[in-house]
mmCIF file of the N, C-alpha and C atoms, coordinates in Angstrom:
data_MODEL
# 
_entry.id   MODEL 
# 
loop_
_atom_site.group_PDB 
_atom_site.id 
_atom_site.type_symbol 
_atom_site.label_atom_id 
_atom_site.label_alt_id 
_atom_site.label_comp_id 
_atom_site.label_asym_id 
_atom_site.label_entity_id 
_atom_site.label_seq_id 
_atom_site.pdbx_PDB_ins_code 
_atom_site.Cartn_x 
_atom_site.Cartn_y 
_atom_site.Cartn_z 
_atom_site.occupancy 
_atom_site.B_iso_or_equiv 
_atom_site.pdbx_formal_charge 
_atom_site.auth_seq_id 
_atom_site.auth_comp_id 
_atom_site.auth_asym_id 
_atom_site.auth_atom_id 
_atom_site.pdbx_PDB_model_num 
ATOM 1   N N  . UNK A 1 1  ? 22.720 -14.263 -28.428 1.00 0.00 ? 1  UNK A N  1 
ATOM 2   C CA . UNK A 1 1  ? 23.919 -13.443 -28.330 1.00 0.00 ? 1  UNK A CA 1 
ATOM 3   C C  . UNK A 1 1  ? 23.599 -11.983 -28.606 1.00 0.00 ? 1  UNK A C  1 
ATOM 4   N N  . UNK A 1 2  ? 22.819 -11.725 -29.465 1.00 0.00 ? 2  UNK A N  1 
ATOM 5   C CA . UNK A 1 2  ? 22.429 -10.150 -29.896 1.00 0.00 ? 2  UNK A CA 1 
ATOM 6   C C  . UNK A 1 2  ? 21.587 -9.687  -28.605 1.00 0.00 ? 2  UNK A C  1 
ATOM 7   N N  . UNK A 1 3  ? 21.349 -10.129 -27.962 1.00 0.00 ? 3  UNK A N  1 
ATOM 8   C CA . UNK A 1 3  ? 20.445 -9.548  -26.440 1.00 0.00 ? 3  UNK A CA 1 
ATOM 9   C C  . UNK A 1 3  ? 21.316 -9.095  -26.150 1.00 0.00 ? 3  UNK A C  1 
ATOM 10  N N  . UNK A 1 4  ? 22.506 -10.147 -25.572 1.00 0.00 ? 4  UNK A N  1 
ATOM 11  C CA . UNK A 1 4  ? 23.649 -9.758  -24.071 1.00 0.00 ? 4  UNK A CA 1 
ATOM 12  C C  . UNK A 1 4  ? 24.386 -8.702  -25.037 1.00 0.00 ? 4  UNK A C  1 
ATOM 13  N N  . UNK A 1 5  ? 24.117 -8.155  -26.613 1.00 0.00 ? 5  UNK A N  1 
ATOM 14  C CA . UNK A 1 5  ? 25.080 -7.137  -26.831 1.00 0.00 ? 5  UNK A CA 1 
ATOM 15  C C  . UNK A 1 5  ? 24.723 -6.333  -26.999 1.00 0.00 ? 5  UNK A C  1 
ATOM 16  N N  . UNK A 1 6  ? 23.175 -6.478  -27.024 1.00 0.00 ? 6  UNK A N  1 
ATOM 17  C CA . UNK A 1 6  ? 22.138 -5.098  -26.648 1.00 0.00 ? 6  UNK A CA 1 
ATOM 18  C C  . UNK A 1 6  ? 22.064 -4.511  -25.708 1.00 0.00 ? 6  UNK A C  1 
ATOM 19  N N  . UNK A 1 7  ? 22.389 -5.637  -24.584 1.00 0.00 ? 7  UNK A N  1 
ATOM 20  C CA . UNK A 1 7  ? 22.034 -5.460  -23.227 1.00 0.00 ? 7  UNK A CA 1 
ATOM 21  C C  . UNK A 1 7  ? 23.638 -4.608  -22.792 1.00 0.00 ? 7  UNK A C  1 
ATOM 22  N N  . UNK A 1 8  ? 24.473 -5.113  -23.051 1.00 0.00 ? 8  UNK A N  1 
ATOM 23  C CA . UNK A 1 8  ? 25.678 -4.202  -22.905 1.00 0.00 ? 8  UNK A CA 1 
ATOM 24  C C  . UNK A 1 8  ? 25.841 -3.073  -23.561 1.00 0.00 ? 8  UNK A C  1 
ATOM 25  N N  . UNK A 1 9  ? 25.163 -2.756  -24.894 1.00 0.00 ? 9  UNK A N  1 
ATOM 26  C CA . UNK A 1 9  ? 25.241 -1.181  -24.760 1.00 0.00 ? 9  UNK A CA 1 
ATOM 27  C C  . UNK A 1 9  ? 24.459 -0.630  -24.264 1.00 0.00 ? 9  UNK A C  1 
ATOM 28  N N  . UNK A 1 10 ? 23.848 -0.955  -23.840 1.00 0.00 ? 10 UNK A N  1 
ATOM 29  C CA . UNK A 1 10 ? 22.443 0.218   -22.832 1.00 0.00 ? 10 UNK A CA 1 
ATOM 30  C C  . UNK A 1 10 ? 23.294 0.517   -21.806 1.00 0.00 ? 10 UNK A C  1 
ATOM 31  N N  . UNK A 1 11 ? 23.808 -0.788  -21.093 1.00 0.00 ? 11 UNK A N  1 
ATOM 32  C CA . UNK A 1 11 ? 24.235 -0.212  -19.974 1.00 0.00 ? 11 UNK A CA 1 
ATOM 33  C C  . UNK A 1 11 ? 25.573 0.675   -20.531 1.00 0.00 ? 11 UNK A C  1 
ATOM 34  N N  . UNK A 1 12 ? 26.430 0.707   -21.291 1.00 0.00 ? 12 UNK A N  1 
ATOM 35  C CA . UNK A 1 12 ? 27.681 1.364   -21.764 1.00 0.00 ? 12 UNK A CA 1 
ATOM 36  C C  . UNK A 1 12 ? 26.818 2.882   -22.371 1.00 0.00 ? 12 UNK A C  1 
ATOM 37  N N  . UNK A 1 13 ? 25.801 2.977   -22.990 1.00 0.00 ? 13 UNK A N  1 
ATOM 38  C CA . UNK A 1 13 ? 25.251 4.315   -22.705 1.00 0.00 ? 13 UNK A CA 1 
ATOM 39  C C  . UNK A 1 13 ? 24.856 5.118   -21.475 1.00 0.00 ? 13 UNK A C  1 
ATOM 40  N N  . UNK A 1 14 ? 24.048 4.143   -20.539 1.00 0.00 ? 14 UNK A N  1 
ATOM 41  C CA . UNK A 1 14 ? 23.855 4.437   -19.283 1.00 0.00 ? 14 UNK A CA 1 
ATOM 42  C C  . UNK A 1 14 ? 24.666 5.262   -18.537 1.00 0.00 ? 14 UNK A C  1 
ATOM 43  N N  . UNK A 1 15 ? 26.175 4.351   -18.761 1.00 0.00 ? 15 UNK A N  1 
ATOM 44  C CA . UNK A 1 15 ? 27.118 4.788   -17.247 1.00 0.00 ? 15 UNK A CA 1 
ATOM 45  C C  . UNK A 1 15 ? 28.037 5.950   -18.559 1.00 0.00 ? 15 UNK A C  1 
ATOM 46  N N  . UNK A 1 16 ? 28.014 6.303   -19.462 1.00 0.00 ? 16 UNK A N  1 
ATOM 47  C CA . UNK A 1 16 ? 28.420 7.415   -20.239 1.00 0.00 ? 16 UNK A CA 1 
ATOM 48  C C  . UNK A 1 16 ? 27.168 8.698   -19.682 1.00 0.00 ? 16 UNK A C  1 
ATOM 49  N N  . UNK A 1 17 ? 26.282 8.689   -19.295 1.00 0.00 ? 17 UNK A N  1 
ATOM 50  C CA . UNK A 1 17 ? 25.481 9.850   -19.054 1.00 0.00 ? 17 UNK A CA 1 
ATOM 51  C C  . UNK A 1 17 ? 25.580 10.220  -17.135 1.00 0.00 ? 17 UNK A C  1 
ATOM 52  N N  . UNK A 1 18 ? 26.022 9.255   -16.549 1.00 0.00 ? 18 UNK A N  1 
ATOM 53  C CA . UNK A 1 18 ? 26.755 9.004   -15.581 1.00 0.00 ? 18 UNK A CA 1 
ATOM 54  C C  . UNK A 1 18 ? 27.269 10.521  -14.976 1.00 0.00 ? 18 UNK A C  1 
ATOM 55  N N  . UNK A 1 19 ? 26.889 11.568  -14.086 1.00 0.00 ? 19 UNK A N  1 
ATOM 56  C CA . UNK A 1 19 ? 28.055 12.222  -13.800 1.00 0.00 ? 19 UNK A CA 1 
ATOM 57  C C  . UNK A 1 19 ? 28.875 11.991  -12.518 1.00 0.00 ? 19 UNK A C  1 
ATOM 58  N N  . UNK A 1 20 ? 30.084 11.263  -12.664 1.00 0.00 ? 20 UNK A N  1 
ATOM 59  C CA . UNK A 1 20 ? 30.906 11.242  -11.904 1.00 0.00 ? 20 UNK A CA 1 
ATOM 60  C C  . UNK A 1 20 ? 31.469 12.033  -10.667 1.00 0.00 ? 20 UNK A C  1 
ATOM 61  N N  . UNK A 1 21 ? 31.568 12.142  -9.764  1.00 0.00 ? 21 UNK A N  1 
ATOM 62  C CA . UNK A 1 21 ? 32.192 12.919  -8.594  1.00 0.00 ? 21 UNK A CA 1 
ATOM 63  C C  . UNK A 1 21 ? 33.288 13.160  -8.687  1.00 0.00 ? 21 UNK A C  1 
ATOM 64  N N  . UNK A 1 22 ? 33.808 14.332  -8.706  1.00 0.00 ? 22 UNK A N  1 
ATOM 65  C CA . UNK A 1 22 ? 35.460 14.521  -9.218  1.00 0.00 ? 22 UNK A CA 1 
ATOM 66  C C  . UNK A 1 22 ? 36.306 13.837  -7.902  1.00 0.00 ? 22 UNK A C  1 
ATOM 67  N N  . UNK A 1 23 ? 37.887 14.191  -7.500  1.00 0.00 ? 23 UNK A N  1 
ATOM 68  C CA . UNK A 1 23 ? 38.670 13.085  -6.439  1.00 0.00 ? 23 UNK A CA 1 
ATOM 69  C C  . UNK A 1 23 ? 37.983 13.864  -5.475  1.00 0.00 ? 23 UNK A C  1 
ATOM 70  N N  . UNK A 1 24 ? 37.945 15.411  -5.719  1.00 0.00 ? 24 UNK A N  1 
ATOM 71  C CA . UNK A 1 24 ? 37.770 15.956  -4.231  1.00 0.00 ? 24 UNK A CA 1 
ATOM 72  C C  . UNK A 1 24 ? 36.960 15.547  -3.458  1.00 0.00 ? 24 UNK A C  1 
ATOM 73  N N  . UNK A 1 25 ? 35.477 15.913  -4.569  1.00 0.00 ? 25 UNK A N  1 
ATOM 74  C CA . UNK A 1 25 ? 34.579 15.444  -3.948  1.00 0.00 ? 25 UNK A CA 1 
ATOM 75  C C  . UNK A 1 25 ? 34.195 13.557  -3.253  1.00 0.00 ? 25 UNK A C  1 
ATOM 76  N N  . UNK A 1 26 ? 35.165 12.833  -3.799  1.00 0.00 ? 26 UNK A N  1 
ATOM 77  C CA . UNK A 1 26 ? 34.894 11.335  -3.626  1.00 0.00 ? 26 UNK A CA 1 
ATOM 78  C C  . UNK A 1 26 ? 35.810 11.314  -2.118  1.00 0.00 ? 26 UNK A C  1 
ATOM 79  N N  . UNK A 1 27 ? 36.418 11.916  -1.604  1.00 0.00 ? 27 UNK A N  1 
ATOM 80  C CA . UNK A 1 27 ? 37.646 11.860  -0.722  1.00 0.00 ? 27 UNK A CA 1 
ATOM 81  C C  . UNK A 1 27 ? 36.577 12.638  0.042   1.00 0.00 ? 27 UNK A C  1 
ATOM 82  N N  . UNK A 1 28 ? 35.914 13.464  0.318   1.00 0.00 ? 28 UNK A N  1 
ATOM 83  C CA . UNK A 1 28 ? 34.922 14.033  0.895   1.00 0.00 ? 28 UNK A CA 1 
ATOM 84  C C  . UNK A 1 28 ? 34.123 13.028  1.590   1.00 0.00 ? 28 UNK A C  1 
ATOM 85  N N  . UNK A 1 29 ? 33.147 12.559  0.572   1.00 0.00 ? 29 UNK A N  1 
ATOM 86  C CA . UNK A 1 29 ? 32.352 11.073  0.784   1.00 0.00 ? 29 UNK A CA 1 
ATOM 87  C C  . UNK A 1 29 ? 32.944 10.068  1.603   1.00 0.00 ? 29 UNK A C  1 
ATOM 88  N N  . UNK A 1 30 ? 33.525 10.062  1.215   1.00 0.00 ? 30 UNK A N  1 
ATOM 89  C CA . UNK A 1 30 ? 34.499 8.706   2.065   1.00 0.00 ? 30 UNK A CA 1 
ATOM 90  C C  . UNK A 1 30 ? 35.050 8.997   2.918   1.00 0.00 ? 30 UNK A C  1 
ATOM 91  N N  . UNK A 1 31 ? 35.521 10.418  3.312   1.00 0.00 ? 31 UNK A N  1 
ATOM 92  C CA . UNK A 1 31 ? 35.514 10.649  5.054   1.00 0.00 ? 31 UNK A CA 1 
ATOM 93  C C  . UNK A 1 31 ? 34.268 11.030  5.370   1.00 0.00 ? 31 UNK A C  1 
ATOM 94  N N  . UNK A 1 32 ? 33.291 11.517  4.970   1.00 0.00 ? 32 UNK A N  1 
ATOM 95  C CA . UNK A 1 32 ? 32.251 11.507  5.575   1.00 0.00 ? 32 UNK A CA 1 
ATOM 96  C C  . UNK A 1 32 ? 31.165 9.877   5.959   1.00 0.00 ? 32 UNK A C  1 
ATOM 97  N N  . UNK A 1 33 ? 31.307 9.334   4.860   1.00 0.00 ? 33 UNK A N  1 
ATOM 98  C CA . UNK A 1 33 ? 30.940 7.971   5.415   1.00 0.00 ? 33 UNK A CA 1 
ATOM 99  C C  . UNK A 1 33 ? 31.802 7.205   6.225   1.00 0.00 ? 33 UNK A C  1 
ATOM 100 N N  . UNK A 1 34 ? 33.355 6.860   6.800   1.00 0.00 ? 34 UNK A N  1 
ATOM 101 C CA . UNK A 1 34 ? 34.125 6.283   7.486   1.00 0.00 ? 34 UNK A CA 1 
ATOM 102 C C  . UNK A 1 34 ? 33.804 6.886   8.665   1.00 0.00 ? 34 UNK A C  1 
ATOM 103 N N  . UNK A 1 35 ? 33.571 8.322   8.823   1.00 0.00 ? 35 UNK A N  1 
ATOM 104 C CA . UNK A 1 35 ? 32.642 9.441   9.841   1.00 0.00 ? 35 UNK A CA 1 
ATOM 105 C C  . UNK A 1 35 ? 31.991 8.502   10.705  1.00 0.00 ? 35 UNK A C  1 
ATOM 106 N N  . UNK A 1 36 ? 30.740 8.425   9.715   1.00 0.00 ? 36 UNK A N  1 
ATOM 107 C CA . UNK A 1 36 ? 29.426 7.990   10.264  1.00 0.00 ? 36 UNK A CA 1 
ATOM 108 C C  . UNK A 1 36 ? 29.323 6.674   10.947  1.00 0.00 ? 36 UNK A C  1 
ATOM 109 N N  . UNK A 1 37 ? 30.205 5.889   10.210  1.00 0.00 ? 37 UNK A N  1 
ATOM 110 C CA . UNK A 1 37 ? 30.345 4.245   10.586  1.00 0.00 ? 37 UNK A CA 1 
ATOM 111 C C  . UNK A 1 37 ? 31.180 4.262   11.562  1.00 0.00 ? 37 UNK A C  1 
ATOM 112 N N  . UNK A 1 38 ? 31.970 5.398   11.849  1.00 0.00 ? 38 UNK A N  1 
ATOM 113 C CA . UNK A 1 38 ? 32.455 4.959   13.289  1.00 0.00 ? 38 UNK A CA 1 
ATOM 114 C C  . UNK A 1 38 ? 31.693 5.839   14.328  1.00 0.00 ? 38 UNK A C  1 
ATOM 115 N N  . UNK A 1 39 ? 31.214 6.313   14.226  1.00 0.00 ? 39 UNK A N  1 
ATOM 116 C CA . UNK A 1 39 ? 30.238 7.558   15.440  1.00 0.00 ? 39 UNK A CA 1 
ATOM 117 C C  . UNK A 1 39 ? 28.819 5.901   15.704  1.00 0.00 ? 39 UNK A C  1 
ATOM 118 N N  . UNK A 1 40 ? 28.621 5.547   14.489  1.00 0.00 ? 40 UNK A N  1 
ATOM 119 C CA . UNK A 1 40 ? 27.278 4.173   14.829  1.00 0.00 ? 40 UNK A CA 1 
ATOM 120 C C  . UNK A 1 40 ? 28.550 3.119   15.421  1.00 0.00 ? 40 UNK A C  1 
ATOM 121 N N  . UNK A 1 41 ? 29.934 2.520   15.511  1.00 0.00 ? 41 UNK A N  1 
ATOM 122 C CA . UNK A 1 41 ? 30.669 1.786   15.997  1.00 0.00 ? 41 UNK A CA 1 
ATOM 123 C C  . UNK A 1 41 ? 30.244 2.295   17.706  1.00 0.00 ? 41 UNK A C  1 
ATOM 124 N N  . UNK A 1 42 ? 30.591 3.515   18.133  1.00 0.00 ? 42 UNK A N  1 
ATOM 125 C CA . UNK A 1 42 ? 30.776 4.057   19.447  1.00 0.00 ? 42 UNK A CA 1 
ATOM 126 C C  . UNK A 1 42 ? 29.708 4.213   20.281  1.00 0.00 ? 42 UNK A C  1 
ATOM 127 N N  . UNK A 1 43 ? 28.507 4.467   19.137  1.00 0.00 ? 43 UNK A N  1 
ATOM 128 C CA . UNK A 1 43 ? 27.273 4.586   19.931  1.00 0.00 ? 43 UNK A CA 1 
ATOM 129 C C  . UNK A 1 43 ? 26.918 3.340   20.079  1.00 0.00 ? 43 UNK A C  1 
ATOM 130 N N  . UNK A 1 44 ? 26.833 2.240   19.495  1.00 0.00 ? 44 UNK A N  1 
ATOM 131 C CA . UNK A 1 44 ? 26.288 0.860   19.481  1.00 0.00 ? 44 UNK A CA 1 
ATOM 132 C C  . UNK A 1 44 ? 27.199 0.375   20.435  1.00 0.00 ? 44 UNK A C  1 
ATOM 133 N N  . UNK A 1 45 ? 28.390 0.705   20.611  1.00 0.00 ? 45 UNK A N  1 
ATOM 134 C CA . UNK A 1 45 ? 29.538 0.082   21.970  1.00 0.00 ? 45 UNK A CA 1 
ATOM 135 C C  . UNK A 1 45 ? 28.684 0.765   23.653  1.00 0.00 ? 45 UNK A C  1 
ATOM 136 N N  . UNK A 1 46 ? 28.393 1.802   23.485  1.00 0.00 ? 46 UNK A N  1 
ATOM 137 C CA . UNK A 1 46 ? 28.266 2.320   24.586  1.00 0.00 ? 46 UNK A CA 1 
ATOM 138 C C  . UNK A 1 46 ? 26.673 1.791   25.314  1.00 0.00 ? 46 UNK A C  1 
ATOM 139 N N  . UNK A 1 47 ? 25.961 1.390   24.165  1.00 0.00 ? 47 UNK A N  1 
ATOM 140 C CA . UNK A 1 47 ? 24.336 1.072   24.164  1.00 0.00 ? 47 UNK A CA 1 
ATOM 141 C C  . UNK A 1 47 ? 24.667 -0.469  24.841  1.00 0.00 ? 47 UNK A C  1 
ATOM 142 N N  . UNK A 1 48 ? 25.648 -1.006  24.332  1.00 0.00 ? 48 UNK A N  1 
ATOM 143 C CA . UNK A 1 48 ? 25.662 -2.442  24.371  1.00 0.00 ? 48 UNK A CA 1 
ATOM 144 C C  . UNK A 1 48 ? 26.312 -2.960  26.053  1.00 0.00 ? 48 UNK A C  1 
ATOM 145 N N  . UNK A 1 49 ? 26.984 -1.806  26.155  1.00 0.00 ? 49 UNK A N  1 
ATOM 146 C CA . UNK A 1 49 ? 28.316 -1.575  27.341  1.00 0.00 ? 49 UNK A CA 1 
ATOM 147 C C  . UNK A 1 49 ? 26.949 -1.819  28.305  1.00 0.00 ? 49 UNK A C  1 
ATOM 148 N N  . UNK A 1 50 ? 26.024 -0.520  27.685  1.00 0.00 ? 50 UNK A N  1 
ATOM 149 C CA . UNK A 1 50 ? 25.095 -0.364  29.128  1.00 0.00 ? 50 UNK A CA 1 
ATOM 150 C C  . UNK A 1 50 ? 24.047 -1.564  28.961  1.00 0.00 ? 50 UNK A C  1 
ATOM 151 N N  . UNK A 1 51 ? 23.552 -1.558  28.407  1.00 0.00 ? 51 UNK A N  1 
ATOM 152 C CA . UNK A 1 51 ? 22.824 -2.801  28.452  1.00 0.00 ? 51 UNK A CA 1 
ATOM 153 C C  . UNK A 1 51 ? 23.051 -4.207  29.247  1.00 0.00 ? 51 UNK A C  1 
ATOM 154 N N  . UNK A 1 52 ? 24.653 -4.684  28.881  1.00 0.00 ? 52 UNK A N  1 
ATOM 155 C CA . UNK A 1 52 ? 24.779 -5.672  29.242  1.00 0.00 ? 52 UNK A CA 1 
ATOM 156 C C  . UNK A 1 52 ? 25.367 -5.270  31.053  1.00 0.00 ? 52 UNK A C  1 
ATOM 157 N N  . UNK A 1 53 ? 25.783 -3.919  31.394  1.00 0.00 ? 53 UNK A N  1 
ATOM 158 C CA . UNK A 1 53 ? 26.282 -3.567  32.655  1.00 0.00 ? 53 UNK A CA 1 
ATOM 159 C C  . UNK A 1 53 ? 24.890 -3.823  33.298  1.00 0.00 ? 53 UNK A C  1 
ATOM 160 N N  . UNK A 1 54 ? 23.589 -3.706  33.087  1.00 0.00 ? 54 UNK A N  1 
ATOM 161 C CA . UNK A 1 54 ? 22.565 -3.084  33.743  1.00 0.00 ? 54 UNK A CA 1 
ATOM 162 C C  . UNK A 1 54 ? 21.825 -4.617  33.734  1.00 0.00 ? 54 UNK A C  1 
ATOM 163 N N  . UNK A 1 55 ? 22.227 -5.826  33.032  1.00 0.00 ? 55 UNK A N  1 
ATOM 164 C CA . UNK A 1 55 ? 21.782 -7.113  33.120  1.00 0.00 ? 55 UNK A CA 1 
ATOM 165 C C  . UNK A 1 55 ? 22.700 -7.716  34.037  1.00 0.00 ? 55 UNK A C  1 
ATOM 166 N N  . UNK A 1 56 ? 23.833 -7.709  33.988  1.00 0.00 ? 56 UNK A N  1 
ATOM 167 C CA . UNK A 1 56 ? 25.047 -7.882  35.364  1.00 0.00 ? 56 UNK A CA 1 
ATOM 168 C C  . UNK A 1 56 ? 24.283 -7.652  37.023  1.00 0.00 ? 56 UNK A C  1 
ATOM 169 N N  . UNK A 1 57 ? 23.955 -6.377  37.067  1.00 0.00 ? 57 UNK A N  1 
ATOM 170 C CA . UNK A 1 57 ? 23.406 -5.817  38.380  1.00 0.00 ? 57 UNK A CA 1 
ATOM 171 C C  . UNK A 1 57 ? 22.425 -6.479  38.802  1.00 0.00 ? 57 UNK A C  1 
ATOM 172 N N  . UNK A 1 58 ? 21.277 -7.070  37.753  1.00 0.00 ? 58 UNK A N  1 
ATOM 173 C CA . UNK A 1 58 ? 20.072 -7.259  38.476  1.00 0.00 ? 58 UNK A CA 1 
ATOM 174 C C  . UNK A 1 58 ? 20.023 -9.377  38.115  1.00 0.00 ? 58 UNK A C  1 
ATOM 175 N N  . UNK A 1 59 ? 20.875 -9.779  37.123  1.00 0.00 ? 59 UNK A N  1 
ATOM 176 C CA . UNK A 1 59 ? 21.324 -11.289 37.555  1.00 0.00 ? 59 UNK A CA 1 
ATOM 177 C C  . UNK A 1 59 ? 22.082 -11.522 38.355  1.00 0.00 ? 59 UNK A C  1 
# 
């Protein structure tokens, strides 16, 4: 038992030295990553579009 309560304050010191991203900046992040994951959604649609158009033509 004295491990797992050792082991929990390390980590409870750990995430205290932690610096946090204030809202702005987290609302930033998160349109910038929802960004990215849909620009790789559109490009992987259009790769896939052609791919499978260009296996159509020649089966």
């Amino acid at each position: 038992m004295g491990k797992v309560k050792n082991f929990f304050g390390g980590v409870r010191q750990e995430m205290r030295q932690v610096t946090w991203p204030t809202g702005k900046e987290l609302r930033k992040y998160t349109v910038t990553v929802f960004g990215v994951v849909i620009l790789f959604a559109i490009f992987f649609f259009v790769v896939d579009f052609a791919i499978t158009s260009l296996l159509d033509l020649f089966i």
